[in-house]
N, C-alpha and C positions, 0 to 999 in steps of 0.2 A: 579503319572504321572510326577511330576518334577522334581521325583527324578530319575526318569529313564532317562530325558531328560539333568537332570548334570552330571548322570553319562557318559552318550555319550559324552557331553559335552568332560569333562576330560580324555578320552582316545582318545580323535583326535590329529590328528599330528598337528603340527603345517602349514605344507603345506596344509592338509584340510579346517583348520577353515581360513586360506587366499583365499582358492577359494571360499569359504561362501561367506566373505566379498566383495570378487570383483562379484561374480553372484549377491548379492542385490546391490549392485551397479548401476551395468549394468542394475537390470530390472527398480531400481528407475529413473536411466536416460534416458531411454526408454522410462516410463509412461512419464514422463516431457514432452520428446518430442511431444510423440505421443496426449498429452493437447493441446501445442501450435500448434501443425499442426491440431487440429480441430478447435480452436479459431481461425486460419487465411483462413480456407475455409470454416466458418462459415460468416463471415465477418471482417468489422472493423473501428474504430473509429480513426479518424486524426484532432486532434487540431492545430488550429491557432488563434495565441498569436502576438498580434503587437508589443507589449513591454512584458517583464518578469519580471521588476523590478517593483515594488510597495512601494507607503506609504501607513503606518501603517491607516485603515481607508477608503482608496481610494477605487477607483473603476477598478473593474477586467473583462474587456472587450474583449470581445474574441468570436469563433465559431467553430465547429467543425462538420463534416461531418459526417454522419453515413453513411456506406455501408452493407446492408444484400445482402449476396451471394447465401444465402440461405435462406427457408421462417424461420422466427424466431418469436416465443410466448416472447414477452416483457410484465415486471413483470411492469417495471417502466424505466423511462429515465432521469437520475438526473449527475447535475455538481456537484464537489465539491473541495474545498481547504482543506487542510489537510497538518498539523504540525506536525510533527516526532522529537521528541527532544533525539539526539546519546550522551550519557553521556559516556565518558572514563575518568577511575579511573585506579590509580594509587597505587599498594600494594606494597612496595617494588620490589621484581623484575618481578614480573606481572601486565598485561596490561586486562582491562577488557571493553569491550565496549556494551553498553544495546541500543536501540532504542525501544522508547514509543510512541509511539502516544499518542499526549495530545492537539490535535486540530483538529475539522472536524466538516466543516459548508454545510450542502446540500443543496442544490436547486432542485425538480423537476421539469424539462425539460416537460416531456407529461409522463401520466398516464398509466395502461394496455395498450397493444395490439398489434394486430398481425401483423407485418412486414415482404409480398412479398420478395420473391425472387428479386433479383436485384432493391428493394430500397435503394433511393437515395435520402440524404436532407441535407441540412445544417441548423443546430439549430443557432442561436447569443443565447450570455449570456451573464448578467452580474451580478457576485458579490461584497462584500466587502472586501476587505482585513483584516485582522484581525488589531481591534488595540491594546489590549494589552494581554498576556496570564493570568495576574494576573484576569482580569475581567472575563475571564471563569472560574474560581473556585469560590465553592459557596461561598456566602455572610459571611462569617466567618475569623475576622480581624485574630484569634490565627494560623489558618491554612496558612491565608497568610503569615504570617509572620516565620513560621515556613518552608515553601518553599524557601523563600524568602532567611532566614538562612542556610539553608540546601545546597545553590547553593552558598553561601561563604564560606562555611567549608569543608573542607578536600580537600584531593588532586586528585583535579576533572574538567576535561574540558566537558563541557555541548556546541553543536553546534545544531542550528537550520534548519531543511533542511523542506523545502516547494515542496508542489505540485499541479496542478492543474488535476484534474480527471474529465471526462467524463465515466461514464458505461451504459451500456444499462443490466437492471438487467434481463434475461431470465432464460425460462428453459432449462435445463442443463447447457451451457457454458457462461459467460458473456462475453460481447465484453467489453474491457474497451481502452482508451486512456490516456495517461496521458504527462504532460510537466512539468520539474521541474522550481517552480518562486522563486522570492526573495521579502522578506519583509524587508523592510529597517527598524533598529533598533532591529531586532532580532538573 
């Protein structure tokens, strides 16, 4: 079977295997769409942040609106901050950029259940800001220090991007909200 499927391969023109690539294209940015236009006539979640910037420790104060526009089965209703660390490396004459996530602190909000049509609430929250990354890895001085090393050596810029997240976890689509913040010292 896959060799019947290289051999087609191989005798397509080259104007063929371009209308391939632009039809999955076109249907991968279709399904996109066609996600986020049920995500917004499902409902939706709208954060409000009175400040954005943080210290390392503090307190993260904030509330956020849920709207169901539809009746929706809620799995769970949880805030969270969340650390994405974009490392760009440097090879000679390429550029390489990664994003990890290497920070995510939950809180749940309210438990199961089922959310009416045209409900309406505002949740308040509040959590910690993170105060260091070193303290979330586990208790083992060799690996610290081994990170630790690792982000002074070679030719590499590591940046810290934050965020705050509200989701409502459901079945089928989640609604999520989110606002980007800042940790001071990171």
């Amino acid at each position: 079977m896959a060799d019947i499927f290289l051999l087609n391969l191989c005798n397509m023109t080259d104007s063929t295997i371009l209308i391939i690539i632009i039809a999955v294209l076109a249907v991968a940015a279709i399904a996109t769409g066609v996600f986020f236009l049920a995500r917004h006539l499902r409902g939706k979640i709208r954060l409000n942040l009175p400040v954005t910037g943080f210290d390392p420790g503090s307190a993260i104060k904030g509330s956020f609106e849920l709207h169901a526009k539809k009746p929706i089965s809620g799995k769970r209703l949880i805030v969270s901050v969340i650390g994405t660390q974009r490392v760009r490396t440097r090879r000679g004459d390429k550029t390489e950029t990664h994003s990890h996530e290497v920070y995510r602190k939950e809180e749940i909000i309210e438990e199961g259940r089922d959310y009416p049509a045209g409900y309406q609430k505002v949740y308040d929250f509040e959590l910690t800001a993170p105060k260091s990354l070193q303290s979330e890895l586990p208790d083992n001085d060799v690996l610290k220090t081994l990170v630790s090393a690792a982000n002074v050596i070679g030719n590499r810029r590591t940046e810290m991007r934050w965020k705050l997240e509200a989701r409502l976890v459901a079945k089928g689509i989640d609604l999520v909200g989110s606002k980007r913040i800042y940790v001071n010292g990171f």
